[in-house]
DRENBAFI-366061 format. One record per residue: residue number from 1; x, y, z of N, C-alpha, C in turn; chain. Coordinates in Angstrom, 2 decimals, padded with zeros to 5 digits. Example, Ala and Ser with C-alpha at 12.3 -4.5 7.8 and 13.67 -1.06 7.14 Angstrom:
<recs>
  nr   neast  nnorth     nup  caeast canorth    caup   ceast  cnorth     cup kette
   1  013.19 -005.69  007.80  012.30 -004.50  007.80  013.20 -003.30  007.80     A
   2  012.85 -002.25  007.08  013.67 -001.06  007.14  012.90  000.03  007.87     A
</recs>
This chain:
<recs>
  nr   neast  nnorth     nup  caeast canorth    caup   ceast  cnorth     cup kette
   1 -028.79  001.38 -001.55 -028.29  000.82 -000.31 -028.24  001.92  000.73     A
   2 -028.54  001.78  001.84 -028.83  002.58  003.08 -027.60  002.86  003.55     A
   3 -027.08  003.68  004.00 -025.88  003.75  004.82 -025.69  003.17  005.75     A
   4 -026.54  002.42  006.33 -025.88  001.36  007.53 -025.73 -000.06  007.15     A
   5 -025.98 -000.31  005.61 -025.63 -001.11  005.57 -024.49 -000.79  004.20     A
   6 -023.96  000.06  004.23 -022.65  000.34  003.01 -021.38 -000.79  003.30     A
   7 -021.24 -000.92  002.24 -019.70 -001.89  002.21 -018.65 -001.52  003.14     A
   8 -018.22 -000.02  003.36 -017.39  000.30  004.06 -017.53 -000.15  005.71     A
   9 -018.89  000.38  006.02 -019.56  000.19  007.48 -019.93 -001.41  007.53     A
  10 -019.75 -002.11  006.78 -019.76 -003.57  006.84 -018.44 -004.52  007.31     A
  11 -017.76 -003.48  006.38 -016.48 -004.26  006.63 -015.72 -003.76  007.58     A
  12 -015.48 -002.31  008.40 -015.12 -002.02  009.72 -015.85 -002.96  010.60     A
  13 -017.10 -002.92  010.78 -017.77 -003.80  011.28 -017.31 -005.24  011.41     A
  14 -016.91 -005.85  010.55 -016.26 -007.04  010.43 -014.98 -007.13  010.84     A
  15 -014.18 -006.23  010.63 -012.95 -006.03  010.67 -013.10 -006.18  012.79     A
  16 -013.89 -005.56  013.18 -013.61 -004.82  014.56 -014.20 -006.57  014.98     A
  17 -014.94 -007.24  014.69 -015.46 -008.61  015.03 -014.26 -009.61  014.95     A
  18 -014.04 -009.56  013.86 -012.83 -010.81  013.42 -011.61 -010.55  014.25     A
  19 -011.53 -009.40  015.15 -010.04 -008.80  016.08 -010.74 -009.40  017.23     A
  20 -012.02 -009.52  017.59 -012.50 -009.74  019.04 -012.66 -011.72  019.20     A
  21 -012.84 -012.25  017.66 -012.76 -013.51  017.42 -011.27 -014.29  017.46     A
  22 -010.25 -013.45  017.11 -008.86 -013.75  017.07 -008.36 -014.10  018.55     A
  23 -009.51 -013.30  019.78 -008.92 -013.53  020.99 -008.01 -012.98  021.56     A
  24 -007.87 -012.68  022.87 -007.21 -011.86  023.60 -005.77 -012.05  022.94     A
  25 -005.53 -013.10  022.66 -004.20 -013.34  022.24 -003.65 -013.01  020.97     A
  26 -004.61 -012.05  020.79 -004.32 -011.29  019.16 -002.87 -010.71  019.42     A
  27 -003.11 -009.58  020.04 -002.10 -008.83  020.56 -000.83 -009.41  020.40     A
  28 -000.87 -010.77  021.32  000.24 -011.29  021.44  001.23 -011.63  020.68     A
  29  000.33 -012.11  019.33  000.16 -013.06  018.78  001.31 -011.57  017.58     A
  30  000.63 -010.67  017.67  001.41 -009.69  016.17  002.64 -009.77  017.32     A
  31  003.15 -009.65  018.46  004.14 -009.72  019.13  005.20 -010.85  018.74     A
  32  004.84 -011.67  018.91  006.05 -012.95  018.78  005.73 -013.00  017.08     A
  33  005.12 -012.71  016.35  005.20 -012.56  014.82  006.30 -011.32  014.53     A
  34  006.47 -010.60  015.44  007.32 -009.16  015.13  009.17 -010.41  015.53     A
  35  008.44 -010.35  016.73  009.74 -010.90  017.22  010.25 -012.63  016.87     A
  36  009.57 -013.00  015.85  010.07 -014.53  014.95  011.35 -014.19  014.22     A
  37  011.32 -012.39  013.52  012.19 -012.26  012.57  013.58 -012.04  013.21     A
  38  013.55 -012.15  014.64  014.90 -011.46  015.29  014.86 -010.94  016.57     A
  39  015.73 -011.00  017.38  015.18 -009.89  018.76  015.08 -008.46  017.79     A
  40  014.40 -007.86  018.85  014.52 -006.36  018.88  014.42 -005.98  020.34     A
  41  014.69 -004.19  019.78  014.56 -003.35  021.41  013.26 -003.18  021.47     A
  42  012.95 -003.47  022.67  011.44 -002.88  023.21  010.55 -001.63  022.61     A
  43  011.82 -000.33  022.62  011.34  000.85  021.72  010.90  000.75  020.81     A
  44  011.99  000.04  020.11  011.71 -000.17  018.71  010.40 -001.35  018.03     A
  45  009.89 -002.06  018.82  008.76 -002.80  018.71  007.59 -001.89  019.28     A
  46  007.44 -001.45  020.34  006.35 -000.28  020.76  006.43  000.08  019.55     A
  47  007.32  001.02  019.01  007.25  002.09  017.85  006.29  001.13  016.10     A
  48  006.64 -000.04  016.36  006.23 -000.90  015.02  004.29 -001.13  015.33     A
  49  004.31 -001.26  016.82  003.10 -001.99  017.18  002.25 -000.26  017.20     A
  50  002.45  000.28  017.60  001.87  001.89  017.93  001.22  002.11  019.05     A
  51  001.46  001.41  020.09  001.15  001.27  021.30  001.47  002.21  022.17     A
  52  000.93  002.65  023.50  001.50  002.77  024.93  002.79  001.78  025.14     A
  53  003.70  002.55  026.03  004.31  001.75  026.98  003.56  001.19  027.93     A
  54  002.94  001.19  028.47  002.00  000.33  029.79  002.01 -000.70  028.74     A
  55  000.91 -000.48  027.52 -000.12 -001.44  026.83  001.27 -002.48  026.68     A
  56  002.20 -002.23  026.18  003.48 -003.39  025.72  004.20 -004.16  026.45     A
  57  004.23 -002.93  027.93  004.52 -003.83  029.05  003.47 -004.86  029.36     A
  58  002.51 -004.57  029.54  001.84 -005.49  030.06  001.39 -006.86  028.93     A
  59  002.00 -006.39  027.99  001.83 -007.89  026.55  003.08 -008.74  027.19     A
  60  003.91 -007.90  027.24  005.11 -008.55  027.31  005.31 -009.67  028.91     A
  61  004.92 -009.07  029.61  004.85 -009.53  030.76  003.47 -011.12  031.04     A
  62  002.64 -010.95  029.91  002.14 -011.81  029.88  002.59 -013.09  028.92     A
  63  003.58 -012.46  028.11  004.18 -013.61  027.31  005.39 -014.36  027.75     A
  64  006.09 -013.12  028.69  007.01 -013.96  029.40  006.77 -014.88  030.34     A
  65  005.16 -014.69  030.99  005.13 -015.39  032.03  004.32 -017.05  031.29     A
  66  004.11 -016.75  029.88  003.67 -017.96  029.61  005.40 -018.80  028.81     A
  67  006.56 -017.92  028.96  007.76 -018.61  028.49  007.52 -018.42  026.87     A
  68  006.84 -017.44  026.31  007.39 -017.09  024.76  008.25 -015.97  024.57     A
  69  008.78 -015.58  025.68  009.58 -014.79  025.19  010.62 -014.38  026.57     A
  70  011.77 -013.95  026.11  012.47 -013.51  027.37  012.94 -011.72  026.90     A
  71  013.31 -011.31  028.34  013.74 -010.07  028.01  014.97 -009.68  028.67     A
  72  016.16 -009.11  027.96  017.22 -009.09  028.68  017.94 -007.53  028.50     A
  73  018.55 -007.04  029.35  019.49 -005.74  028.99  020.70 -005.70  027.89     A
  74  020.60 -005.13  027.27  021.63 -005.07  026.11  022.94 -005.10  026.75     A
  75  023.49 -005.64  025.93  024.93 -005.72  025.99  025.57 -004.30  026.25     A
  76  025.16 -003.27  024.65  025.63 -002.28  024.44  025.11 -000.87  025.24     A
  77  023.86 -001.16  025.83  023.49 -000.10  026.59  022.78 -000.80  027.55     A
  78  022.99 -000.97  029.16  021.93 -001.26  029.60  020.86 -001.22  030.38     A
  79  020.36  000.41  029.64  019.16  000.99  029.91  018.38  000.66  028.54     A
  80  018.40 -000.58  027.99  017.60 -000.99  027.12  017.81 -002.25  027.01     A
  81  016.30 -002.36  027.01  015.58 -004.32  027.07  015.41 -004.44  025.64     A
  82  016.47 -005.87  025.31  016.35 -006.81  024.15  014.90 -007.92  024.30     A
  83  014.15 -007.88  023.21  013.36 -008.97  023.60  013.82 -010.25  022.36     A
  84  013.49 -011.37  022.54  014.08 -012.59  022.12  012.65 -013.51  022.32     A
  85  012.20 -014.13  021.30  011.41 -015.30  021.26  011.76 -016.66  021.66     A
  86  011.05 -017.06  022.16  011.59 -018.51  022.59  010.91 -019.73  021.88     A
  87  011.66 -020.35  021.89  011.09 -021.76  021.25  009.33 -022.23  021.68     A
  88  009.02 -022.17  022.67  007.70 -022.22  023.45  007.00 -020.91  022.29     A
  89  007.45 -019.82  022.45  006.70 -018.61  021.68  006.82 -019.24  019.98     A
  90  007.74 -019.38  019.47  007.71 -019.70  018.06  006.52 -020.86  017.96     A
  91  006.73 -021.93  018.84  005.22 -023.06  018.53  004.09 -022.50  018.62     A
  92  003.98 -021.54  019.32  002.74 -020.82  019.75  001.89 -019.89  018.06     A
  93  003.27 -018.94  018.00  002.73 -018.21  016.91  002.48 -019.21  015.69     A
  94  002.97 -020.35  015.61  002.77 -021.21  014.12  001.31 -022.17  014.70     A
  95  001.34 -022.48  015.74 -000.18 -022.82  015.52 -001.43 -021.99  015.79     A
  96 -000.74 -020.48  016.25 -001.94 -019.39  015.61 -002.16 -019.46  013.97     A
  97 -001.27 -018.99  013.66 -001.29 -019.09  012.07 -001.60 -020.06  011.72     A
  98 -001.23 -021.53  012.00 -001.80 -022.56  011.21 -003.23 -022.45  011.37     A
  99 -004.05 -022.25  012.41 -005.80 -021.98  012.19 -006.28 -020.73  012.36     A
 100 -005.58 -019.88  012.01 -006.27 -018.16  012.49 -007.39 -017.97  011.21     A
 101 -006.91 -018.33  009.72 -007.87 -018.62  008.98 -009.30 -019.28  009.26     A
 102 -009.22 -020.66  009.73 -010.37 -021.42  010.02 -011.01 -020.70  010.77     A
 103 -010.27 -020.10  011.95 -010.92 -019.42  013.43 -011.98 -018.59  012.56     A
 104 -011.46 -017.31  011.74 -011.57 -015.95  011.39 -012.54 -016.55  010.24     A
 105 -012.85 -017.24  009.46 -013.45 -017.45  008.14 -014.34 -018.73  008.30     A
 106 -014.81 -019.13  009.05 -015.49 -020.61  009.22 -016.44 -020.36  008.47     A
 107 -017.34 -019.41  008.55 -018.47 -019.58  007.57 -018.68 -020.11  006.14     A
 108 -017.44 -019.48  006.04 -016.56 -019.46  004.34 -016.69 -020.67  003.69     A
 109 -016.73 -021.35  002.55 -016.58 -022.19  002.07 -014.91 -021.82  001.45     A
 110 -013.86 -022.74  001.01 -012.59 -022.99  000.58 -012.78 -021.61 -001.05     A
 111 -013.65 -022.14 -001.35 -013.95 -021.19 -002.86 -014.38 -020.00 -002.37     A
 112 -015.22 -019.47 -001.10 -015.18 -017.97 -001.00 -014.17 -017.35 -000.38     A
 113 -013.35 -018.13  000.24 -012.17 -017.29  001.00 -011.24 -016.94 -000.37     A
 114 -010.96 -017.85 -001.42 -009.82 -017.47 -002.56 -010.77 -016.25 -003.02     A
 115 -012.14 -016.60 -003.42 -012.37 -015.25 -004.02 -012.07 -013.83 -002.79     A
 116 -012.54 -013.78 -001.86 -012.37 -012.73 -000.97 -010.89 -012.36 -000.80     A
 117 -010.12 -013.19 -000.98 -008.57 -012.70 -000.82 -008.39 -011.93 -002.18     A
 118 -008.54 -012.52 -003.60 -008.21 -012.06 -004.46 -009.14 -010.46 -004.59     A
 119 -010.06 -010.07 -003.70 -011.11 -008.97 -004.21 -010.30 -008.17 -003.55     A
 120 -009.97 -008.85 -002.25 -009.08 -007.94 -001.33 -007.85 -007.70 -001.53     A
 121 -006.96 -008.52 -002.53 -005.84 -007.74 -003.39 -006.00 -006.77 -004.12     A
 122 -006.84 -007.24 -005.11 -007.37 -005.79 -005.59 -007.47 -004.56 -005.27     A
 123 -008.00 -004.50 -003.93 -008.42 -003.21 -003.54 -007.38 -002.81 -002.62     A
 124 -006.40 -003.66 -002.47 -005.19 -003.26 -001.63 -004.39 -002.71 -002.95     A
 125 -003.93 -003.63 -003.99 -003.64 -003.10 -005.12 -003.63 -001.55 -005.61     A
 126 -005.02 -001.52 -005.69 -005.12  000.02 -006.23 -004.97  000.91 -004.82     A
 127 -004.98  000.75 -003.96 -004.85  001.90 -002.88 -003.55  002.09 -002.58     A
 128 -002.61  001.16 -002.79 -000.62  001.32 -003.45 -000.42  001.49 -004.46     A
 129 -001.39  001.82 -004.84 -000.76  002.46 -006.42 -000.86  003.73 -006.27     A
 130 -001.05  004.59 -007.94 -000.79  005.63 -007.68 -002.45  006.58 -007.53     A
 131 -003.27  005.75 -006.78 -004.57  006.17 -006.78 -004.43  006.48 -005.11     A
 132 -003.85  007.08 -004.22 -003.90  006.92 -002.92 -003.77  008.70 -003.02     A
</recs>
């Protein structure tokens, strides 16, 4: 096998496709998934996502203006923004998830996506183990 077509360079390859297929609203989308489990501080979500401040402001500012999310000054300090999901944002992220599969895997038949998940445990498997 040639090196441009190696498994590794296949699957970055894929990997970098299936993020551009997910749609602008990828971004968003790991956003109100962060923020389903609870508010958090702004910092502290930048810090989870690994972002710029610009890059988060400007997620954020697009989610507020579609009403998934609000942002407010803490109680306890307030030189720091709480963010909070909103009911509008929670419908949003569950019918990403309900078809992000179909979106991301259409080609797939039902029987190659189980096998591809289970190959891809595997190899997540051994790279948390003690082979890392």
């Amino acid at each position: 096998m040639e090196a441009k077509d190696s498994l590794t360079k296949q699957f970055f390859r894929t990997v970098r496709i299936l993020h551009a297929v997910g749609g602008p609203e990828y971004s968003q989308q790991r956003v109100l998934r962060l923020l389903a489990d609870g508010e958090m501080k702004q910092k502290d979500l930048q810090e989870q996502l690994n972002i710029k401040a610009g890059s988060l402001s400007e997620l954020l500012t697009k989610l507020s203006s579609k009403g998934c999310i609000v942002k407010e000054k803490s109680d306890a300090d307030r030189r720091v923004w709480v963010l909070k999901i909103t009911d509008e944002g929670r419908k949003k992220a569950a019918l990403f998830e309900e078809t992000k599969d179909e979106r991301l895997f259409a080609p797939l038949s039902e029987e190659e996506r189980v096998q591809m998940k289970q190959m891809l445990a595997r190899v997540l498997a051994y790279h948390t183990e003690e082979h890392v």
